[in-house]
C-alpha positions, 0 to 999 in steps of 0.5 A, a space after each residue: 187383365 194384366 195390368 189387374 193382375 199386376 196392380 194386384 200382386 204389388 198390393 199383395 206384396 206392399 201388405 205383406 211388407 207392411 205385416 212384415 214390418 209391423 210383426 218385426 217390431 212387435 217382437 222387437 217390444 217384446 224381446 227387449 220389454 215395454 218399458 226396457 232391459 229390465 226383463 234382461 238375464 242377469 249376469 254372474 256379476 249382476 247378481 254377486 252386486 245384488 247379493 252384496 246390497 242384501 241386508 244379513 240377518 241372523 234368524 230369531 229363535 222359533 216361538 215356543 209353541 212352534 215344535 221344532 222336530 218334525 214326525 213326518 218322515 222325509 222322503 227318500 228319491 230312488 233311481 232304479 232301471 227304468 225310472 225313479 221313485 220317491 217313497 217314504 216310510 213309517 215305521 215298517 210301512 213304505 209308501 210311494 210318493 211319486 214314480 216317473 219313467 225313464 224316456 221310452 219306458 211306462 209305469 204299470 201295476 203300482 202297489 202305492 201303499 202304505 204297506 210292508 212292501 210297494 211296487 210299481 213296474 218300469 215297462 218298455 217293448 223287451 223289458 220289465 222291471 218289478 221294483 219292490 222298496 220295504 223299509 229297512 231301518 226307517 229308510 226305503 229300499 228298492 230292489 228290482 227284479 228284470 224280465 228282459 222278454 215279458 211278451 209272453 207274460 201278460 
C-alpha cells in the first residue's frame, strides 16, 4: 500500500507540474500576442512618430444641404452633493438626461421632465439631497436642499 500510494502522489505531482507548465505558457502567448509585441502599449514617443506620418488635411466646407447650426440644445453636466446629473433645457423646460450617485449614495424620487422643474434626490443612510435644476437663461440650473436626518421622514 505504500508504494501505491507514493507512485500515486508522484503522478499527481508530475500532472500538476505539467499543468503548471502548460498554463505558464499560455499566458505567456497571451501576454505578448500570437503573432508578437504588436499588441504592446505604446510609448509617448511611439505615438509622437505615429502622429508625424499622418497626412494633414484641412476639411472641405459642408455640402449646402447640410445645416450647419444645430436646434438641439447641448446638455449641461452637474456635480451637486451626492451626485451629479446631466440636463439640458428647451426654452423654459429642463430635462434630466442622466443622474448617477456618488459612491455610498442612491438616486431616488427622479422628476426626469420635461418640465419647468426636474428633481431627483441624492440619499445615504443620514442624509438627503433634493436637487431642483430649472432653466435660467437656456442653461439648467441645480440647487439643492440637505435633510441631513430624513429617517423620520419617509
Amino acid at each position: 500500500m505504500g508504494r501505491r500510494a507514493l507512485l500515486m502522489t508522484a503522478g499527481w505531482l508530475l500532472a500538476a507540474g505539467a499543468t503548471a507548465a502548460v498554463g505558464t505558457a499560455a499566458l505567456d502567448v497571451v501576454g505578448a500576442g500570437i503573432l508578437g509585441p504588436q499588441n504592446q502599449p505604446l510609448s509617448q514617443e511611439d505615438v509622437a512618430r505615429a502622429l508625424e506620418t499622418v497626412p494633414v488635411t484641412t476639411p472641405s466646407a459642408p455640402p449646402s444641404t447640410v445645416a450647419t447650426t444645430s436646434t438641439a440644445p447641448a446638455p449641461r453636466g452637474l456635480t451637486v452633493p451626492g451626485g451629479t446629473l446631466v440636463a439640458r433645457c428647451a426654452g423654459s423646460q429642463v430635462e434630466l438626461m442622466s443622474w448617477s450617485p456618488d459612491p455610498g449614495y442612491r438616486a431616488d424620487d427622479v422628476v426626469r421632465g420635461p418640465a419647468t422643474t426636474a428633481s431627483v434626490k441624492f440619499k445615504d443612510d443620514g442624509t438627503e439631497n433634493e436637487v431642483a435644476v430649472t432653466c435660467r437663461d437656456g442653461e439648467p440650473h441645480a440647487e439643492t436642499v440637505a435633510d441631513d436626518d430624513h429617517r423620520g421622514h419617509g
